[in-house]
LOKE-29927 format. One record per residue (C-alpha): residue in one letter; x, y negated, z. Coordinates in steps of 0.2 Angstrom, whole numbers, plus 5000, padded with zeros to 4 digits. Each point is the difference from the previous one (the first is absolute). Example, Ala and Ser with C-alpha at 12.3 -4.5 7.8 and 13.67 -1.06 7.14 Angstrom:
('a' (5062 5022 5039)),
('s' (5006 4983 4997)),
end
This chain:
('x' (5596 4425 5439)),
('x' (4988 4990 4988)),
('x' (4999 5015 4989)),
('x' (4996 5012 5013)),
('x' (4988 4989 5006)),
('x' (4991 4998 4985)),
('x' (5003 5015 4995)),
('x' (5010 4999 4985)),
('x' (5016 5007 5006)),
('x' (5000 5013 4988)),
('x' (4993 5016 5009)),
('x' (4985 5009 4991)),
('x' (4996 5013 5010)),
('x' (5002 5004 5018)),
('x' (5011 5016 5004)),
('x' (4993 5014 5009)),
('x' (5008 4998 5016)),
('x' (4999 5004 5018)),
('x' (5011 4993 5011)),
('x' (5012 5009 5014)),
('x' (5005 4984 5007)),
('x' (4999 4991 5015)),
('x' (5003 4980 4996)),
('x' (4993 4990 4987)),
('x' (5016 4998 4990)),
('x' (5006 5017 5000)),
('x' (4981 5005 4993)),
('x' (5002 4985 4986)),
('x' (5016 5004 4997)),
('x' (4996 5022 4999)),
('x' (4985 4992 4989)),
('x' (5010 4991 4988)),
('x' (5011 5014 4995)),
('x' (4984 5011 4997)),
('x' (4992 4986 4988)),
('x' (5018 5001 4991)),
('x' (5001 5019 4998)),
('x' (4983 4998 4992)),
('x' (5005 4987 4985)),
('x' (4984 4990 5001)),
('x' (5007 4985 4999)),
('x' (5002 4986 4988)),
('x' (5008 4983 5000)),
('x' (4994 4986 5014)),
('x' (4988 4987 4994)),
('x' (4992 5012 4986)),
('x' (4991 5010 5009)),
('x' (4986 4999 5010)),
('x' (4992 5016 5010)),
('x' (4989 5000 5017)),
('x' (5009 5011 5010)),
('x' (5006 5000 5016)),
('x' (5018 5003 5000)),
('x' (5003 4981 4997)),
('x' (4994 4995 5015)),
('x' (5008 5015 5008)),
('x' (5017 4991 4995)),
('x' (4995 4984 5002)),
('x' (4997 5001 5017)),
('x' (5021 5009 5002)),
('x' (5004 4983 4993)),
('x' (4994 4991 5012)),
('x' (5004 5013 5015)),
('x' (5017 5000 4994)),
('x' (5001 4981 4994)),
('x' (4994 4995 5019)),
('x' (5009 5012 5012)),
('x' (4983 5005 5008)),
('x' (4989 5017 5000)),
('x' (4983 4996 4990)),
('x' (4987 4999 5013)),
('x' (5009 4986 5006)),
('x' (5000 4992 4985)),
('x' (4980 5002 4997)),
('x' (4999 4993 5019)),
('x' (5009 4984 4996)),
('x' (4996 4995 4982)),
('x' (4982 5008 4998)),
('x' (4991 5002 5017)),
('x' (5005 4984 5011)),
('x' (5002 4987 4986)),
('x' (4979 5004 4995)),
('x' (4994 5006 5015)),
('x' (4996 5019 4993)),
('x' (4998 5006 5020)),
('x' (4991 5015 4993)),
('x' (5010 5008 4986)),
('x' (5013 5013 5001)),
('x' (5011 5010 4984)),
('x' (4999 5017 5002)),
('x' (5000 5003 5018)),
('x' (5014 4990 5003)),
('x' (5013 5014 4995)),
('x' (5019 4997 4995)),
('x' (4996 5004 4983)),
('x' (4982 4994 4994)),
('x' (4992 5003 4984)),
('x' (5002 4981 4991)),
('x' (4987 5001 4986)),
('x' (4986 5011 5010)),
('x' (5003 4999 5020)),
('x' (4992 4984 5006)),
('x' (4983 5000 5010)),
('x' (4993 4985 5004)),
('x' (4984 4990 5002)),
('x' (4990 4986 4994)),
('x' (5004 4987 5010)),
('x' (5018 5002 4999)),
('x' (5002 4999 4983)),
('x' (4987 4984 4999)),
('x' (5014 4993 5013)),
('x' (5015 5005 4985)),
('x' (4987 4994 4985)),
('x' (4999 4983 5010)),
('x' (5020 4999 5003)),
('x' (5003 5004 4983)),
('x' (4988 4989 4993)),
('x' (5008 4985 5013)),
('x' (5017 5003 4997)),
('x' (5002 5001 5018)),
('x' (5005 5019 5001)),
('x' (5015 5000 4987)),
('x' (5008 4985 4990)),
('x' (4992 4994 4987)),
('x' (5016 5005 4988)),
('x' (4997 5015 5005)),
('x' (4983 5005 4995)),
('x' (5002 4988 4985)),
('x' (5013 5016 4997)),
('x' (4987 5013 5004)),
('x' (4985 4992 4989)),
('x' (5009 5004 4983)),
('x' (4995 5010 4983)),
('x' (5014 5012 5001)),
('x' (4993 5012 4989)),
('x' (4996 4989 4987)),
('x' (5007 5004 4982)),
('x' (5012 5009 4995)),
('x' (4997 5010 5016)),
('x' (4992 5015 4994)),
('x' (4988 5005 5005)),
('x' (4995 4981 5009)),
('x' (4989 5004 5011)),
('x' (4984 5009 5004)),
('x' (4984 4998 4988)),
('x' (4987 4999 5013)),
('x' (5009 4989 5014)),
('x' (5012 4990 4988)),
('x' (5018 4998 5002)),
('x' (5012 5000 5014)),
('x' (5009 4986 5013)),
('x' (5011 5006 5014)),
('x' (4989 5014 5012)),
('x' (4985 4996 4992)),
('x' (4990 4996 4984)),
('x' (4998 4985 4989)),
('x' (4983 5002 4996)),
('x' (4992 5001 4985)),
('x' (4985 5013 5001)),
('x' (4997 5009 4985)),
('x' (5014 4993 4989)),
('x' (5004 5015 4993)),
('x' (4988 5005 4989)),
('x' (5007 5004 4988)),
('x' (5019 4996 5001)),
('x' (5009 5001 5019)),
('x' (5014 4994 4991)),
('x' (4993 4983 4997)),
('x' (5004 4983 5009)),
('x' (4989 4995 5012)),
('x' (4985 4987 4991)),
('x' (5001 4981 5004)),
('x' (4985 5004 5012)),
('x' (5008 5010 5009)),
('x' (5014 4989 5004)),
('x' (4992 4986 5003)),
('x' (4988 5009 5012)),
('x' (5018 5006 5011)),
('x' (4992 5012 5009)),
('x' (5013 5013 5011)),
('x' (4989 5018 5005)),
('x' (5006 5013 5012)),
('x' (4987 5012 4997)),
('x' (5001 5015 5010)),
('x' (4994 5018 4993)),
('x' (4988 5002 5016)),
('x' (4988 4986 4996)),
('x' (5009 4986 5007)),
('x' (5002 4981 4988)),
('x' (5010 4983 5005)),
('x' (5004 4991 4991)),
('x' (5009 4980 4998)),
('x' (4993 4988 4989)),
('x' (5012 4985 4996)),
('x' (4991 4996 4984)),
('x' (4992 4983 5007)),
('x' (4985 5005 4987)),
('x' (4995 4989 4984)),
('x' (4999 5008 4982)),
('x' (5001 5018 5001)),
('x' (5003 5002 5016)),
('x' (4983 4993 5004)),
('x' (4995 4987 5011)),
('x' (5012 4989 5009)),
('x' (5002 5004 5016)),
('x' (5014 4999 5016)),
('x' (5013 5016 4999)),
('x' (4993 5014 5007)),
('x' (5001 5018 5007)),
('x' (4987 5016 4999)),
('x' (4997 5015 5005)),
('x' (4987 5015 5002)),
('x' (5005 5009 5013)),
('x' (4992 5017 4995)),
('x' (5008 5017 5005)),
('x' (4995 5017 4990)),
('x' (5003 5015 5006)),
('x' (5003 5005 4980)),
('x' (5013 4991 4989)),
('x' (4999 4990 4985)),
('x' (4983 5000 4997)),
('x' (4999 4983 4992)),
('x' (4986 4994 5012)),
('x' (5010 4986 5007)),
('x' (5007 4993 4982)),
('x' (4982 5000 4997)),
('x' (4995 4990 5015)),
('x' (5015 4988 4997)),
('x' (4993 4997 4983)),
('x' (4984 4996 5007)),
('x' (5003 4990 5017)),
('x' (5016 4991 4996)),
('x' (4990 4988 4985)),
('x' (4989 4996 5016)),
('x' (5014 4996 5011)),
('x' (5005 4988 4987)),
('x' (4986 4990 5001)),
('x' (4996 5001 5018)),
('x' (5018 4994 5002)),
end
């Protein structure tokens, strides 16, 4: 489960798959045979590549792990414990998409941002879990060289790392700064900020969350890395 959440299980591409299924463990199971037949797999805990499939899976873990159909499980551990009244995952179907199919609002995610940020959504152990390097070195590639590496579901951020080796540890300023991104391909940037300032991470301040809640109808122009680069030093020192 920590590899598929991080996305290190090993599977480097995502097969071309439709599914003629009707609950979510028959899809993930139809879709795991369909990633074997294509081969494009390596070892877990070498590999790290953005695709969807691991979520895909991950969530058959916990369906089959708990005894209870999905949409409950995003009811009980996502929805109620931080107050997201006004989000939903893909439509509420039997088998929703994991890596593409929530819409949500604002609001809501400021409520899981500030339960996250308390500790009063999940354990702390937990998330302690979830904020973790797991594509450092020697997982090849590590990471991403504009956003930086990955956690569990979300980035470790490190913007602009890359340049020009995406197989590089992350720089002490990125570490000591401990930032954790979800940005989405539509415009959208929160982010958690446990650094507690001082050094690198610039001035000392109280643990913090951010956001720009922006929405393009266009993906992945860069405009919202841009604005994050811009408006988050101000934050700091606001804060």
């Amino acid at each position: 489960l920590r590899h598929l959440l991080s996305f290190t299980s090993g599977w480097t591409a995502d097969p071309a798959f439709v599914p003629k299924c009707s609950t979510y463990l028959d899809c993930a199971e139809k879709l795991y045979h369909a990633a074997q037949k294509g081969k494009h797999h390596s070892e877990p805990g070498t590999t790290w590549s953005y695709l969807s499939i691991h979520l895909q899976l991950a969530g058959a873990v916990a369906v089959a792990a708990s005894g209870r159909d999905i949409q409950s499980l995003f009811a009980a551990h996502l929805y109620a414990p931080f107050n997201m009244t006004r989000t939903d995952w893909s439509g509420g179907a039997a088998v929703p998409q994991m890596a593409t199919g929530i819409t949500t609002v604002g609001a809501d995610f400021e409520h899981l941002l500030t339960g996250l940020l308390s500790y009063s959504g999940l354990p702390k152990a937990v998330q302690d879990g979830m904020e973790v390097d797991y594509s450092q070195p020697p997982v090849s590639p590590s990471g991403d060289g504009w956003f930086g590496h990955y956690a569990m579901g979300h980035w470790w951020e490190c913007v602009g790392y890359g340049t020009p080796d995406e197989r590089a540890p992350l720089p002490q300023s990125c570490l000591d700064a401990h930032i954790q991104a979800g940005p989405g391909a539509f415009g959208y940037y929160p982010l958690l900020d446990r650094s507690g300032g001082g050094g690198d991470a610039g001035p000392s301040r109280p643990p913090m969350w951010f956001q720009i809640a922006l929405q393009e109808p266009f993906g992945t122009s860069g405009i919202p890395e841009y604005l994050r680069l811009i408006t988050k030093p101000v934050a700091d020192l606001v804060i």
